[in-house]
C-alpha positions in Angstrom: 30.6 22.6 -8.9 28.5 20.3 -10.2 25.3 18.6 -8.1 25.6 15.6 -6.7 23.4 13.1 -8.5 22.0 10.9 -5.7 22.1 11.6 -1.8 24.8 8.8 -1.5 26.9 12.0 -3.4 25.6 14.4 -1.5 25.9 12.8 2.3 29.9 12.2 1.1 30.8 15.8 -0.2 29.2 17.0 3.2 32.6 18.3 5.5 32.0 16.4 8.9 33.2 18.2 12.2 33.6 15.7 14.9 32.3 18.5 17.7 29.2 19.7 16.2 26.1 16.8 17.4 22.5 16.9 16.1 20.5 16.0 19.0 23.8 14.3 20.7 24.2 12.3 17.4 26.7 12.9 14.8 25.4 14.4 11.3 25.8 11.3 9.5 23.5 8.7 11.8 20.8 11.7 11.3 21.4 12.1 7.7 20.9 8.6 7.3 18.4 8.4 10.2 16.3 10.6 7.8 17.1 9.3 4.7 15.5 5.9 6.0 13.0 7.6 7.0 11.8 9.3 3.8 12.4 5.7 2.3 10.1 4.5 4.7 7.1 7.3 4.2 7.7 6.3 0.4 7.0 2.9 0.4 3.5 3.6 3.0 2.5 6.4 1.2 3.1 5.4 -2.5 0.8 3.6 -3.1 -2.3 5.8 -1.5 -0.8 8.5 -3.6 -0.1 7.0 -6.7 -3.7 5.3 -7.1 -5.2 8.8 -6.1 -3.5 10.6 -8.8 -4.1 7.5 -11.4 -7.8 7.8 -10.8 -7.1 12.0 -11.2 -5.9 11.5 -14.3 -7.2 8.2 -15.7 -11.6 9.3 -15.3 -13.0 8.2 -18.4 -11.4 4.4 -17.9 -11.7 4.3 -14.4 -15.6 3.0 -14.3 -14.4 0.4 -17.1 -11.3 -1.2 -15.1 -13.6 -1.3 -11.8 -16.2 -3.4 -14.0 -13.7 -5.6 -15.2 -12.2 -5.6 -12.1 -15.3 -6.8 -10.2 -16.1 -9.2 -12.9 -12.7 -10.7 -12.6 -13.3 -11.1 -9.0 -16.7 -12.7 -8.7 -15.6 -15.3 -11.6 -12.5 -15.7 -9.4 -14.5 -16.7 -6.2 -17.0 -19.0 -8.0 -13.6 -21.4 -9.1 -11.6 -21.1 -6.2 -10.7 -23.9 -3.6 -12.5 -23.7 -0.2 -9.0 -23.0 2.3 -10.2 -24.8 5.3 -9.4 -28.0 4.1 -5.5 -27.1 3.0 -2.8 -29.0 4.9 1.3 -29.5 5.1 0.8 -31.7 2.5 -1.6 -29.9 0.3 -1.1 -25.9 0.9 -3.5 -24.0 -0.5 -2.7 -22.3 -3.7 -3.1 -18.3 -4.6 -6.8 -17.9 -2.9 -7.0 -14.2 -4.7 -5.4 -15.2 -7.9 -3.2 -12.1 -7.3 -0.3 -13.9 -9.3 -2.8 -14.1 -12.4 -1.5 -11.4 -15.5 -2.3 -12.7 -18.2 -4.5 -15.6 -19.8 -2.1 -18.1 -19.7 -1.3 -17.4 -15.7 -5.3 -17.4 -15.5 -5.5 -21.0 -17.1 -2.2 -22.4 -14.6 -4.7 -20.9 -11.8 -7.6 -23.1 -12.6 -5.6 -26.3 -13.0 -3.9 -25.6 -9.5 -7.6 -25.1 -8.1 -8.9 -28.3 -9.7 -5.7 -29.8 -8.5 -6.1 -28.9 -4.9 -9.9 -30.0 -5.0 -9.3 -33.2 -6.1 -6.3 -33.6 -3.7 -8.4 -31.9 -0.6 -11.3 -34.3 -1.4 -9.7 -38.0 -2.2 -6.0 -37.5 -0.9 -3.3 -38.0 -2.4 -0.3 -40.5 -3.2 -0.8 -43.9 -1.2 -3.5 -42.1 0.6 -5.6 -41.5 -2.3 -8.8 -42.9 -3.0 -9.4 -43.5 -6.8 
C-alpha cells in the first residue's frame, strides 16, 4: 500500500467505527482537534525556532545583519512622522517601515513620511494652509 501523502489522505483511509469514542468524541473531531492543534503550535513556535536555528547556522554573518539592522533602524527613526498627530483623515503611514524591501520601497517610505508631515502640519485640501 502506498503512504498517504498528506494527513487529509491519511484521516480518509482511517476505517471509522461509530461505537468506539475518544474522550466521548468521535475519532475524526479529535483527529482534526489535533491536527489544528499542531497547526497552531506551528505558527507560535515557528518563528522562535526558525530564528534560533538561523543564528545556529548563519555565525559569521550574524554580527553583520544586526549592524545593518540597527543602522537601518536608527536612520529609520530620525525620518519618521511623529504618530500623535495622525487623524481619520490623515492615518499615519508604516511607523516601523516594516513594508520597506528594497530601495525603491525605502524611497516610497520617505515620500509618504514627508507627505504626512506636511499634511499633519498645514492640513490638507480646503483646509490647507499654503
Amino acid at each position: 500500500m502506498v503512504p498517504p501523502s498528506s494527513s487529509g489522505c491519511a484521516f480518509a483511509t482511517i476505517e471509522a467505527d461509530p461505537t468506539s469514542t475518544i474522550l466521548g468524541f468521535e475519532p475524526v473531531v479529535i483527529y482534526g482537534a489535533a491536527t489544528l492543534g499542531c497547526v497552531g503550535l506551528g505558527w507560535l513556535a515557528g518563528p522562535t525556532v526558525g530564528g534560533a536555528l538561523w543564528r545556529l547556522t548563519h555565525r559569521r554573518v550574524k554580527g553583520a545583519i544586526e549592524a545593518k539592522d540597527k543602522d537601518f533602524f536608527r536612520h529609520i527613526s530620525r525620518w519618521r512622522a511623529d504618530p500623535s498627530r495622525q487623524s481619520a483623515a490623515n492615518p499615519s503611514p508604516d511607523y516601523y517601515a516594516e513594508k520597506v524591501g528594497s530601495l525603491q520601497q525605502y524611497r516610497t517610505w520617505l515620500r509618504d513620511q514627508a507627505s504626512f508631515k506636511r499634511k499633519a502640519q498645514f492640513g490638507q485640501g480646503k483646509d490647507a494652509v499654503y
